[in-house]
N, C-alpha and C positions, 0 to 999 in steps of 0.2 A: 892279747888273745885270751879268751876264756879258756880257763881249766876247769871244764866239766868234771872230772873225774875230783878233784879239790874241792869243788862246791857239790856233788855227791856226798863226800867224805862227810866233810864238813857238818853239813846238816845234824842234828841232830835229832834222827828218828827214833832211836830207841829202839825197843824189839820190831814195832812195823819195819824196819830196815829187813829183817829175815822174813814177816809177812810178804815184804815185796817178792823176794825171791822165789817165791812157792803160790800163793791165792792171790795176792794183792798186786800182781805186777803192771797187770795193765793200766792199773788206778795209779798206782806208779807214774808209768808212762807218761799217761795223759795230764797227770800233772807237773811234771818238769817240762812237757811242751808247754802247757799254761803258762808258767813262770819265765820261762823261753821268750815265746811268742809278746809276753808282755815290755821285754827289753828289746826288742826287735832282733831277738835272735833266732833263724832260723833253724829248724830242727826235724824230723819225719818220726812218726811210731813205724816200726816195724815188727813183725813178728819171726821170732830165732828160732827155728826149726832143728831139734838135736839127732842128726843119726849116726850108727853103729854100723860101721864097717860097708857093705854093700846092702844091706836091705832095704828092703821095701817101704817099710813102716817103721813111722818117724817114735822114736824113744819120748821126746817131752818137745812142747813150744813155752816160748817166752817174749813176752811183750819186754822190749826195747828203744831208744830214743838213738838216730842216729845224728848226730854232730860233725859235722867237720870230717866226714867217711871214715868216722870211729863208732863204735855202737857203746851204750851206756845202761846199766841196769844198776837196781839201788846201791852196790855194792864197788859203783862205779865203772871202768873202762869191764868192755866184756867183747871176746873173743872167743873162737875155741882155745886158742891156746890157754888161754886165760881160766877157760871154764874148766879146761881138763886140770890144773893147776890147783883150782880149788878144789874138786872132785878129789882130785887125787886119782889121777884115772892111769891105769899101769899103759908106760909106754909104745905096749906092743900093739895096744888096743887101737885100733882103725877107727876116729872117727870125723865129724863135719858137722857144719851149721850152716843152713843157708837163711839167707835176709830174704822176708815180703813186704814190702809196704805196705802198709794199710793204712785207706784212707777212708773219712767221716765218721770216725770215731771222736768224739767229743760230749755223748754223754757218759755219766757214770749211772749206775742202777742207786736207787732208794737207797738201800744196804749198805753203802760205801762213801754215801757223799761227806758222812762226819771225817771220814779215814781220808779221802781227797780233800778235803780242809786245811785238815792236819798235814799232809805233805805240801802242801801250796805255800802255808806258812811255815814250816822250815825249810824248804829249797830256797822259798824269795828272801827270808833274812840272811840265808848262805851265801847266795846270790850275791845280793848285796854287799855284804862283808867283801868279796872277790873284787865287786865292781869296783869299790873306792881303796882296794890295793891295787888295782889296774890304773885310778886316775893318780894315785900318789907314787907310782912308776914314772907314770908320762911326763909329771910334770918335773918332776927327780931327773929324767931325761933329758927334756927342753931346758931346765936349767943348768945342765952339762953343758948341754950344745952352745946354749947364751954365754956362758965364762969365757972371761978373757981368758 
């Protein structure tokens, strides 16, 4: 199985890793779906909707990659718990995130396609790195199982 959150890590973005988390997330997204979609691993963008306590009106969204009904942003697995974690958000405080799906997202604007380049090619070489520690498992495996 894929560890998303490992080939997150992994990558090496550099400061765009914190651009993701702030302007750049959607172009994020849509490119680890890219890099996804090209191993045939399924995957959904969604959008994380942040709110505080019972109101009405939502604090901030964040474009998202759901995997394996875990959700993923540049900085890896993401959650509330997760989010309030990194916030540092006092435990008293009330809050939630709900998932949207969104779909037909697949371009990116003018502005951004050098920057979805650049994440395309470090996910897929992280990717990859992941890939061929998953087949040198397998086969690590099978040749368990094959020993007398």
């Amino acid at each position: 199985m894929i560890d998303l959150g490992k080939v997150i890590l992994n990558a090496k973005l550099g400061s765009a890793r914190k651009d993701a988390q702030e302007d750049t997330c959607l172009v994020f997204a849509v490119a680890l779906r890219a890099v996804l979609e090209k191993h045939d691993v399924m995957s959904s963008i969604y959008t994380a909707t942040y709110w505080i306590g019972n109101s009405s009106r939502s604090e901030w969204s964040h474009s998202v990659i759901e995997f394996n009904e875990r959700h993923y942003d540049s900085m890896g697995e993401f959650s509330v718990d997760i989010h309030r974690h990194r916030s540092k958000i006092h435990p008293n405080v009330k809050s939630r995130i709900t998932y949207e799906l969104e779909t037909g997202i697949d371009l990116i604007d003018d502005e951004f396609i050098d920057l979805y380049a650049f994440y395309i090619e470090k996910l897929e070489k992280s990717l990859a790195a992941e890939l061929r520690n998953l087949i040198v498992i397998e086969v690590a495996t099978i040749n368990e199982t094959l020993s007398p």
